[in-house]
VMD Tcl script that draws the C-alpha trace (Angstrom):
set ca {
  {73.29 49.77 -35.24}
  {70.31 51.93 -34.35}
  {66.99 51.32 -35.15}
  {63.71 52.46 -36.22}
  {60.71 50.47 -35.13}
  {56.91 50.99 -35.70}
  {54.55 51.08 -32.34}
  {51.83 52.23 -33.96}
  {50.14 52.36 -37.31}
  {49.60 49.94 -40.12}
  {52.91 48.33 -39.85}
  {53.17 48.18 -36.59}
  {55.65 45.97 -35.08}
  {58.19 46.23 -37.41}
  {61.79 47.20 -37.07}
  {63.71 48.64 -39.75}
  {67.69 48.79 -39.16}
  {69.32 51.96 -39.96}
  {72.58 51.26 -42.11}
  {73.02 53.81 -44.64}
  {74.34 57.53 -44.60}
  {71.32 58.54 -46.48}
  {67.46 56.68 -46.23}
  {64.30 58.11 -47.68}
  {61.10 56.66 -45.76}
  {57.86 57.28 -47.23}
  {54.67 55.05 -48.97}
  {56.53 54.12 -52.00}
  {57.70 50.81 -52.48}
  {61.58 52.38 -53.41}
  {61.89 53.98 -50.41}
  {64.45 52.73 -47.82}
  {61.60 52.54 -44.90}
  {58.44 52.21 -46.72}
  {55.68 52.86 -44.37}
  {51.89 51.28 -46.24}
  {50.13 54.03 -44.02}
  {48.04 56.44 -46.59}
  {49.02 59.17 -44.32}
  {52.49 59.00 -45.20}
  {53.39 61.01 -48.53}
  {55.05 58.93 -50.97}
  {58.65 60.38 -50.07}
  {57.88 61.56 -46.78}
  {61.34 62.42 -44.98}
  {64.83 61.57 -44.84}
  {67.42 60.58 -42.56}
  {71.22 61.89 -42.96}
  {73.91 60.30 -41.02}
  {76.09 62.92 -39.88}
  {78.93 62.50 -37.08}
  {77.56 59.30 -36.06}
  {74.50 61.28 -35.55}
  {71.03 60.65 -37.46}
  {68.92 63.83 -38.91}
  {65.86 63.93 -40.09}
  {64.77 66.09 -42.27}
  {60.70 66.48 -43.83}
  {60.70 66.51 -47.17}
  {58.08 68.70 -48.13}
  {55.43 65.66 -47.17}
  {51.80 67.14 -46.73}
  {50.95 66.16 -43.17}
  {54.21 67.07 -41.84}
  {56.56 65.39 -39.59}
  {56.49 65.60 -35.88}
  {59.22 64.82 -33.02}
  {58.14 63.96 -29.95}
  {54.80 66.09 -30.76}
  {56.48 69.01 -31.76}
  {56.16 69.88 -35.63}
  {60.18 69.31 -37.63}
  {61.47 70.55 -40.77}
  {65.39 69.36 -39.85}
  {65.98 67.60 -36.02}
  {68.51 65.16 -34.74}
  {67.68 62.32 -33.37}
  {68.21 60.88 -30.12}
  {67.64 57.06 -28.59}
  {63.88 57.04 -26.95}
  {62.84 59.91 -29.50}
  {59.07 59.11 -31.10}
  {58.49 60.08 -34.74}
  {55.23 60.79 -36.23}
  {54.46 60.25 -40.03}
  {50.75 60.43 -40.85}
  {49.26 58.08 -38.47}
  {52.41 56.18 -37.75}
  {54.75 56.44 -34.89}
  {57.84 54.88 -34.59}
  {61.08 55.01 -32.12}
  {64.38 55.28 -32.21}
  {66.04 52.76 -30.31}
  {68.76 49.26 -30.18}
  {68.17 46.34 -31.41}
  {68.78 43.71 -28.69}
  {71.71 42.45 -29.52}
  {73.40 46.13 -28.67}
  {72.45 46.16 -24.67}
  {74.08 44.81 -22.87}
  {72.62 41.14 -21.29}
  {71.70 40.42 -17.65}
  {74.75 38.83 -15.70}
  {74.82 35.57 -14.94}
  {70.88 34.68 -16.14}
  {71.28 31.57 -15.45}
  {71.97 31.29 -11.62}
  {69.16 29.63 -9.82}
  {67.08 31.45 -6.90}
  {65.49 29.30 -3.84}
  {63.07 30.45 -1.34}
  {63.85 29.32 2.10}
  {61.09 27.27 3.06}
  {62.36 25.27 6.08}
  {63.19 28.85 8.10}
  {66.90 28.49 7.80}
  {67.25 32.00 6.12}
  {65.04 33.49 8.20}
  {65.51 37.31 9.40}
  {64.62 40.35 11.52}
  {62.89 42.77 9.91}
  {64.45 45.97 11.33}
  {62.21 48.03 8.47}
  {59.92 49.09 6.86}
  {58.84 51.63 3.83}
  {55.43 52.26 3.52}
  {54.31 53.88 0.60}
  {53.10 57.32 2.00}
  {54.70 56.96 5.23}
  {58.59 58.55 3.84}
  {58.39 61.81 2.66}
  {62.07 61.72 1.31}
  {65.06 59.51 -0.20}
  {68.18 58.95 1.33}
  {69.06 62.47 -0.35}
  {66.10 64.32 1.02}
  {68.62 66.02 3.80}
  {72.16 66.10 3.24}
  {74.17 68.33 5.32}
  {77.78 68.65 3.83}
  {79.67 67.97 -0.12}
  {79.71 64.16 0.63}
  {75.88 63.31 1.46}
  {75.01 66.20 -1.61}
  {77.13 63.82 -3.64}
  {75.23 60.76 -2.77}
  {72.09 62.81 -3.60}
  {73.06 63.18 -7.09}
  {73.72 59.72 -7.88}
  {70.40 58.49 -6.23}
  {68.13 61.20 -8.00}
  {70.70 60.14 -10.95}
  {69.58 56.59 -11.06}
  {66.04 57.52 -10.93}
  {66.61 59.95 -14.10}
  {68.56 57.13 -15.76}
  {65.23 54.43 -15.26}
  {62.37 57.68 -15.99}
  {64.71 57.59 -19.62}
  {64.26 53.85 -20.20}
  {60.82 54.05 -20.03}
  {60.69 55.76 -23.30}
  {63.15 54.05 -25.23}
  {62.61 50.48 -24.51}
  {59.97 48.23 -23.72}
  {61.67 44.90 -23.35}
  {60.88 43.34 -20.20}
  {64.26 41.49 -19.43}
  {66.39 44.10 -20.84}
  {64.66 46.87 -18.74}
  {65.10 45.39 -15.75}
  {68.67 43.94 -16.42}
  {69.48 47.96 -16.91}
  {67.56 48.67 -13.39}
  {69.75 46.17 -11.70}
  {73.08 47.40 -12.84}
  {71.87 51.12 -12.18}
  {70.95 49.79 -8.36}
  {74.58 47.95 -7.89}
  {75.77 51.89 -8.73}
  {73.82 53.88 -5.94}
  {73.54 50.83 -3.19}
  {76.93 48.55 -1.85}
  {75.01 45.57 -2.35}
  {77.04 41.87 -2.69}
  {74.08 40.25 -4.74}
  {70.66 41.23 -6.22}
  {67.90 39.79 -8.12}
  {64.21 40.54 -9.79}
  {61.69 38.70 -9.75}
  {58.48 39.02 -11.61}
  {54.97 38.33 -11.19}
  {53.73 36.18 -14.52}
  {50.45 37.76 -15.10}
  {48.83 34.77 -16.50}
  {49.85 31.86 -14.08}
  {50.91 34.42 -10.80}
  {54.29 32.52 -10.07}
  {57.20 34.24 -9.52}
  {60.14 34.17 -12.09}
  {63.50 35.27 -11.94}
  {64.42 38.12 -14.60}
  {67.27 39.56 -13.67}
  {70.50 38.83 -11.25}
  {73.11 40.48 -10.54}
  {76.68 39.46 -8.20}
  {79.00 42.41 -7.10}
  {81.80 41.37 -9.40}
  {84.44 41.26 -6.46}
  {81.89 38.20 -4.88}
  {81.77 36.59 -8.61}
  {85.79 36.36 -8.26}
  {85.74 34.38 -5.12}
  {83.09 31.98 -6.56}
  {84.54 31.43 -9.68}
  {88.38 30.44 -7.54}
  {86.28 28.08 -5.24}
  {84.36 26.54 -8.57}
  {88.00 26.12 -9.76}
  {89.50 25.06 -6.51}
  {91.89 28.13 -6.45}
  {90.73 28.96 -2.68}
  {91.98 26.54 0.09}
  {89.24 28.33 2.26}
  {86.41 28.86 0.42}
  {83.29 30.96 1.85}
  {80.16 29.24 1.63}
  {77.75 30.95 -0.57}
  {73.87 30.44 0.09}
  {74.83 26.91 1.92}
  {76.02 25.31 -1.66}
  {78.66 23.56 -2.91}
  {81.01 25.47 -5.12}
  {79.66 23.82 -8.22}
  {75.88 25.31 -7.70}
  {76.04 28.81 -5.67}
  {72.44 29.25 -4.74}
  {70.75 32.47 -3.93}
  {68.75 32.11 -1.15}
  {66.14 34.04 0.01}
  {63.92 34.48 2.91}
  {60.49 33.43 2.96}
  {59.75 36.16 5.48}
  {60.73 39.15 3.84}
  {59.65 37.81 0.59}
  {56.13 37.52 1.54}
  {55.97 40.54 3.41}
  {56.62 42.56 0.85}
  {54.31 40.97 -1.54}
  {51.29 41.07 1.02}
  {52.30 44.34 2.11}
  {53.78 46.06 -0.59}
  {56.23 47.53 1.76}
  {59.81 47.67 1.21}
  {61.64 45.84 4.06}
  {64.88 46.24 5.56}
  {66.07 43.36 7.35}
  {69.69 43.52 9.66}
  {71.97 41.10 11.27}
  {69.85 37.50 10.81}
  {72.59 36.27 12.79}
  {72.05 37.61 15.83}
  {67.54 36.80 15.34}
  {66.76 34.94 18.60}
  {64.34 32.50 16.43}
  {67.78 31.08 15.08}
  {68.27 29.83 18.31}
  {67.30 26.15 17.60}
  {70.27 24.99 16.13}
  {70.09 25.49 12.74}
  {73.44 27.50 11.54}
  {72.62 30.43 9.09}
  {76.42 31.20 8.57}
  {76.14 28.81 5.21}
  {73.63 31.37 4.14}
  {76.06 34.49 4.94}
  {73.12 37.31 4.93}
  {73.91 39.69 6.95}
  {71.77 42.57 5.35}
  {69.13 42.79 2.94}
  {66.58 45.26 1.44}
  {63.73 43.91 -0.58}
  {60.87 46.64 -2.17}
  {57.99 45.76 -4.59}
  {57.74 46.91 -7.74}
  {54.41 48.60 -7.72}
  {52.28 49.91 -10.62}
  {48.94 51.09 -10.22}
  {48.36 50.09 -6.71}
  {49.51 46.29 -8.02}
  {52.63 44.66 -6.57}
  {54.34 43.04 -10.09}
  {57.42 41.81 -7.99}
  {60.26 42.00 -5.83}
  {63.84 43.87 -6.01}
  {66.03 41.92 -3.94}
  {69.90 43.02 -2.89}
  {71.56 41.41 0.51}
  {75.13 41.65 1.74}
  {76.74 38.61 3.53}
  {79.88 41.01 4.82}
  {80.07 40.95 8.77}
  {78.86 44.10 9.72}
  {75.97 45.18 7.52}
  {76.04 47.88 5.04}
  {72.27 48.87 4.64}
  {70.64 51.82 6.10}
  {66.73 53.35 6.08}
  {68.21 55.61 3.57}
  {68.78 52.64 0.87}
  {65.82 51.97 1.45}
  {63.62 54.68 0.99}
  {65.66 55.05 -2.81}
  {65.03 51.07 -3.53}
  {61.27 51.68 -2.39}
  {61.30 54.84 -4.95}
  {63.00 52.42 -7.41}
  {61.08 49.74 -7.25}
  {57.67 52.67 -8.11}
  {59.55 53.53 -11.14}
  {60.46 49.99 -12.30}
  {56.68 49.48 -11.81}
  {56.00 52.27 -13.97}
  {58.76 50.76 -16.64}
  {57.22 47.27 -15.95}
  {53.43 48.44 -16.92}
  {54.54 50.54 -20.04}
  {56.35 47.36 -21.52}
  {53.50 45.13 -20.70}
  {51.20 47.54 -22.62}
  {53.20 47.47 -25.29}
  {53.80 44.00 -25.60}
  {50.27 43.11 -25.63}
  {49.67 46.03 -28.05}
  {46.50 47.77 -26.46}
  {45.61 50.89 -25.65}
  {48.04 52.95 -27.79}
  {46.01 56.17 -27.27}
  {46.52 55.69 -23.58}
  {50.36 54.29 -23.23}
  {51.29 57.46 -25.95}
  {49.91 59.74 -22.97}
  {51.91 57.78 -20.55}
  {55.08 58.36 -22.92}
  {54.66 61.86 -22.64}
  {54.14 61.73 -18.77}
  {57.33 59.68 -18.34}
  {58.99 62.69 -20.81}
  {57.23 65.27 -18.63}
  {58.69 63.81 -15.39}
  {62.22 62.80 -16.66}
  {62.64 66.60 -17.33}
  {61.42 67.60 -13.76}
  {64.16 65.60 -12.41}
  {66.92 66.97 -15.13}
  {65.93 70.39 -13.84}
  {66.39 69.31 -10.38}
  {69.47 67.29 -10.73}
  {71.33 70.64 -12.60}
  {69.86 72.43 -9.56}
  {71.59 70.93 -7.15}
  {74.79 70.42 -8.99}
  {74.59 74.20 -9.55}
  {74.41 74.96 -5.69}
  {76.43 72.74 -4.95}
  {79.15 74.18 -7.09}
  {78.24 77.35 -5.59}
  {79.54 75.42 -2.36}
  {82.55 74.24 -3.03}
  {83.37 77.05 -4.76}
  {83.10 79.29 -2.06}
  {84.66 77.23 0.47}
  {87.70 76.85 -1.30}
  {87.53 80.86 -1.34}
  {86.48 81.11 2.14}
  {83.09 83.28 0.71}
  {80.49 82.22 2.98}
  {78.06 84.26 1.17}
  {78.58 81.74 -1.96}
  {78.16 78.90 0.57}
  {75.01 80.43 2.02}
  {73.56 81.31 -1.01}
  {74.36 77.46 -3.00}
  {73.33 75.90 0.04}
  {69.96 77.84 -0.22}
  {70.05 76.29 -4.03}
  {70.45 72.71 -2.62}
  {68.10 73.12 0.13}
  {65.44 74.34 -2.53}
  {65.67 71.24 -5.04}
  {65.85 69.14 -1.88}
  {62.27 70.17 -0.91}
  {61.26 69.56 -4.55}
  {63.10 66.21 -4.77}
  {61.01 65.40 -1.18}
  {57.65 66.17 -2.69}
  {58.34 64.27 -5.75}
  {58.87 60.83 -3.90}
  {56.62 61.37 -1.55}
  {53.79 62.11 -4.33}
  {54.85 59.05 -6.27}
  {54.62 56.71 -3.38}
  {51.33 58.17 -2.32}
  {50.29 57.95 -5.86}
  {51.01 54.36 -6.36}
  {50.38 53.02 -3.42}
  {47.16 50.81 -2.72}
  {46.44 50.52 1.14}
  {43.88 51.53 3.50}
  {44.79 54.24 5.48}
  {45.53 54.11 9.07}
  {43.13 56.10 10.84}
  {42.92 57.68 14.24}
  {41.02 60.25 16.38}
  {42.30 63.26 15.20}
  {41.95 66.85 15.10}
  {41.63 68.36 11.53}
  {42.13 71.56 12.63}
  {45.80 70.93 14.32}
  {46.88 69.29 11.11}
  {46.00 72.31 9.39}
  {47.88 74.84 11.83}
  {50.81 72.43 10.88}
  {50.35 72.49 7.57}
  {50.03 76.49 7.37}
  {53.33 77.13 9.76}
  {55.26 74.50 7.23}
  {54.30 76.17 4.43}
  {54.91 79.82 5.95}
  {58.85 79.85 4.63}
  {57.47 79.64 0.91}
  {54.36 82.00 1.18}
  {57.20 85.00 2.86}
  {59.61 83.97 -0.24}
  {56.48 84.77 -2.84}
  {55.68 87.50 -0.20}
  {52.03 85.96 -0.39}
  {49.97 86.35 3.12}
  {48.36 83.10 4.49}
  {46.22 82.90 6.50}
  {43.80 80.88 8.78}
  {40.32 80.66 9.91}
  {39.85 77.27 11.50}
  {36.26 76.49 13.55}
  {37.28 75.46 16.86}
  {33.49 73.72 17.21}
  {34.65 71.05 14.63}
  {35.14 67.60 16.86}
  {37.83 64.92 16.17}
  {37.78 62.87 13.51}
  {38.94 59.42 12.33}
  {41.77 60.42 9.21}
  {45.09 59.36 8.17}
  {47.13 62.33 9.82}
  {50.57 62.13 7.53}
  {48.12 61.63 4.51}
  {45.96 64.32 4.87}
  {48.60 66.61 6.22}
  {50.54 65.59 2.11}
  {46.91 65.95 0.77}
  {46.42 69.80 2.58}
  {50.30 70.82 1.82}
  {50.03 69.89 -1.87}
  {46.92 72.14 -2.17}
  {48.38 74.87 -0.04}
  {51.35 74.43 -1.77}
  {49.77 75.21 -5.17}
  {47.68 78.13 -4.10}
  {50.65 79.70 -2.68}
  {52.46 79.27 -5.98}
  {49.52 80.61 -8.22}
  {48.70 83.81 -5.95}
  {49.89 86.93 -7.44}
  {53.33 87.92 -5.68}
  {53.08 90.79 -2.80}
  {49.26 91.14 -3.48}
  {48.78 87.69 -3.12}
  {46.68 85.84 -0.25}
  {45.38 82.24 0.66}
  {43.75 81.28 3.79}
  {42.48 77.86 5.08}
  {39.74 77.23 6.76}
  {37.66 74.53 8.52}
  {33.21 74.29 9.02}
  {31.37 72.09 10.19}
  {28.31 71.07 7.56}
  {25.69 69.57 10.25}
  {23.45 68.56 7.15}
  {25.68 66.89 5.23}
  {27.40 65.12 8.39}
  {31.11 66.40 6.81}
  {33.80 68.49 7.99}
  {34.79 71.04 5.39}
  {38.05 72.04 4.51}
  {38.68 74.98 2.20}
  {41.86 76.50 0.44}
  {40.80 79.83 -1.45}
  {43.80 81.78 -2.98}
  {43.30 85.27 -5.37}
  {45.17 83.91 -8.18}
  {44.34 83.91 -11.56}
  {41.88 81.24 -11.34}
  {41.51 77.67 -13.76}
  {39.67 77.89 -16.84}
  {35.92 75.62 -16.59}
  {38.03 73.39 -19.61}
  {40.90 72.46 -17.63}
  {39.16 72.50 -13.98}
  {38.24 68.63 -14.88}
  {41.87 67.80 -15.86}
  {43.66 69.24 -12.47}
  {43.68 66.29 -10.78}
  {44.46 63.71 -13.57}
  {47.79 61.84 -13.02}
  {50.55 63.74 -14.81}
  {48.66 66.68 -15.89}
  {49.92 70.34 -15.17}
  {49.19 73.82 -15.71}
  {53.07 75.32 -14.53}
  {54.97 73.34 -17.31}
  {58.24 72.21 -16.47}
  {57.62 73.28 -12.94}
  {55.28 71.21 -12.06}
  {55.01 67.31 -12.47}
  {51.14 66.63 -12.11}
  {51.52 64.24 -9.47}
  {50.30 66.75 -6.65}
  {46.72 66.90 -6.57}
  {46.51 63.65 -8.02}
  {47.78 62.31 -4.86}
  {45.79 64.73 -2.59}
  {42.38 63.55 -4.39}
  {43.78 59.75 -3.89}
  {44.51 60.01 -0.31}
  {40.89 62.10 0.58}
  {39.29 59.43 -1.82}
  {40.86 56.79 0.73}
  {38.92 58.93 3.49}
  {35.63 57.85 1.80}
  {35.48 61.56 1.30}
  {35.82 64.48 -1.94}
  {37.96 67.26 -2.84}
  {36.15 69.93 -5.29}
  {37.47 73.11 -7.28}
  {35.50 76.43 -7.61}
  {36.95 79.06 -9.77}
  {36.15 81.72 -12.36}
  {38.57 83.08 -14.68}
  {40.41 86.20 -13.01}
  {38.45 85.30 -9.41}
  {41.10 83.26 -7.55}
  {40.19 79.44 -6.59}
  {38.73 77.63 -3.77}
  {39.48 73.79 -3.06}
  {37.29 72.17 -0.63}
  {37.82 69.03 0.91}
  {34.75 67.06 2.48}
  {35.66 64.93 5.01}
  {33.02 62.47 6.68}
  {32.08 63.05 10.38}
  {32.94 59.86 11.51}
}
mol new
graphics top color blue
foreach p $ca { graphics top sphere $p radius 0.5 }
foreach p [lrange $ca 0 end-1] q [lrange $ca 1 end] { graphics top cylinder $p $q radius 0.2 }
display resetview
């Protein structure tokens, strides 16, 4: 039965089931959903049930009824959608008892403290260092596949956040989506508590071929039986290791760790067959720079299953679950409404970037197909072009929302500005001759070395590059980088003018606000929100100058250090 509950307003908090063909809500007393917010006219709107389908329709109320923001007379409604009545919002949504619960809650999780589970670390994801999934670069119908049910999963979790804000449930959902893109044996959550800081167990998950076996050795149906986590078949333990456990949380780095077996440090002795891990990926879940757990999945087959790949789409994962994580905390401790209503309509902004991308690709790579089975290698050339396109898009995405979210010094080194911007300008030389846009250089070869984050500032330069490219005027259009040396203010300058349009003096303090953007559903707002993060990290600045109709200019001030 769906649902309509209240998250903000007078009555918020409350949940009103929907279990009638036709229900008036509105201020009076009579009304099906009575709402005690003056806003609300006394019969405000109605809902219709029609092919299992709720409408809702405004019935002539004075202040109007809004979907998702947008102004209704007569909408369907759809789980996740927010409606506004006066100064009420509620969403449509489950109740509880309709999703379906995390497997097996009540399977216990050790960590190893006695080294026994102990494991190589073979690696690791930093949060800026990838700058795409396991899909960024598939080269044939198979690995294109793959893509679409990785960028599938991450759709699937950017929807959740908007239609559910129940910890447990949430993350229950994020484990079953995982067990769909990664061939993972077992998997857990864990959480931070925010009050006490231990780490609790919220979700768990067994690949349900492994559950079989354990439930015939429980029953004493397997002669053989397999020892799982080093227990008896009446307890099976997950155990985890220390190591990877607390490298993750005191790096927030995602860790993949291979063949423990074979780790000279188990050399002493001790057998780790009980244990079976063969394999495992753990990420944080990250919010805000703040680690607020773990994802855990391991394999205890012989030859491990995981590559770097998994785990560049668990690291992305485990961002989004942070996001997901945050939002329900917000909501459960029912503060700032103003500012998690802005996040909703981030989340809505993003989910929709990624639709478009997702029917992208599955439109190239139809194109594909298609034209191999007709042997029309102009259809192949020109899908593949399609694919390649979204690819790009997919790659800045992640590599934006790890930059974005993650909270680390960067790793700096003697280096010269000026060659990361020559490799910036040749990289983004395909897209400027596709908009037919001239860019251009003029780098001062006087500037010395400097101390920067090369792969950060190269992301920070490309997304601005990027941008100017994409607002200059086509054929006409020009942007050129350049580099000076201010003696007096002890900085190295970067600047990225382009002859576009230019940004209005009211949005020009927005542009860099997480989320925010001026191309619509082109653009996710994540861009120069990570390039000021990562020159912010530099100790230095990153300014806009533009008039309306007179281009832009973005300068970056690095210090000479």
């Amino acid at each position: 039965m769906p649902t309509l509950t209240v998250i903000q307003g007078p009555d918020h908090g409350k949940t009103f089931d929907l279990d009638g063909e036709s229900l008036v809500i509105g201020r009076d007393p009579s009304c099906d959903i009575a709402l005690m917010d003056p806003g609300v006219s006394r019969h405000h709107a109605r809902l219709e049930l029609r092919a299992n389908h709720y409408v809702l329709k405004d019935a002539g109320s004075a202040n109007g009824t809004f979907i998702n923001g947008v102004r209704a007379t007569e909408s369907a409604l759809e789980t996740g959608d927010q409606i506004r009545l006066g100064n009420t919002i509620l969403s449509m949504g489950l109740p509880p008892a309709e999703v379906a619960p995390v497997e097996h809650r009540g399977l216990p999780i050790r960590v190893d403290t006695e080294g026994k589970v102990d494991s190589s670390i073979m690696a690791t994801a930093a949060a800026a260092d990838e700058p795409h999934l396991a899909f960024a670069g598939g080269e044939n119908l198979a690995e294109m596949r793959t893509s679409l049910v990785g960028l599938g999963a991450l759709y699937r979790i950017a929807e959740m956040l908007a239609r559910d804000y129940d910890i447990d449930r949430l993350l229950g959902g994020v484990m079953n989506m995982i067990f769909d893109v990664v061939d993972a044996d077992r998997g857990f959550i864990l959480l931070r508590d925010e009050r006490t800081g231990a780490m609790a167990a919220k979700a768990i998950r067994y690949r349900e071929e492994l559950l079989e076996q354990i439930r015939r050795e429980q029953a004493g149906a397997d002669p053989h039986p397999t020892p799982i986590d080093g227990a008896g078949p009446q307890q099976p333990l997950i155990t985890v290791s220390r190591t990877i456990i607390n490298y993750v949380l005191a790096r927030g780095e995602g860790v993949l760790s291979t063949n423990a077996m074979q780790d000279q440090r188990f050399e002493d002795g001790e057998s780790v067959q009980d244990f079976g891990i063969r394999s495992a990926i753990a990420v944080p879940i990250k919010s805000r720079g703040e680690t607020l757990g773990v994802i855990h999945v391991d394999t205890h087959v012989s030859q491990g299953r995981f590559t770097e790949d998994d785990l560049r789409l668990m690291t992305a994962i485990g961002c989004q679950t942070g996001l997901a994580v945050q939002n329900a905390r917000l909501m459960a401790s029912q503060v700032q409404q103003e500012r998690l209503a802005a996040a909703g309509q981030a989340i809505a902004s993003l989910s929709h970037y990624i639709k478009n991308l997702l029917q992208g690709i599955q439109g190239g790579s139809h194109a594909v197909e298609t034209g191999l089975e007709k042997t029309d290698l102009d259809s192949v050339g020109k899908g593949w072009d399609i694919v390649r396109r979204n690819l790009t898009r997919i790659g800045s995405l992640v590599l934006d929302m790890l930059s974005y979210s993650r909270q680390a010094a960067p790793c700096l080194a003697k280096t010269s500005v000026n060659a990361i911007l020559r490799e910036v300008a040749e990289l983004a030389q395909s897209a400027a001759r596709e908009r037919r846009v001239s860019l251009a250089t003029n780098l001062d070869t006087t500037i010395p070395e400097i101390r920067v984050d090369a792969d950060g500032l190269h992301h920070a330069c490309l997304n601005i590059v990027t941008n100017a490219i994409e607002a200059a005027p086509t054929v006409t259009g020009k942007v050129q980088i350049s580099t000076r040396l201010s003696q007096a203010a002890g900085e190295i300058v970067i600047t990225v003018t382009d002859n576009g349009p230019g940004i209005p003096p009211e949005e020009q303090p927005k542009i860099f606000q997480a989320f925010y953007s001026t191309k619509g559903q082109k653009g996710t707002g994540l861009g120069l929100a990570a390039a000021r993060k990562i020159v912010e990290e530099h100790g230095g600045r990153i300014l806009v100058k533009s008039k309306p109709g007179e281009g832009a200019s973005f300068l970056i001030r690095l210090p000479k250090r």
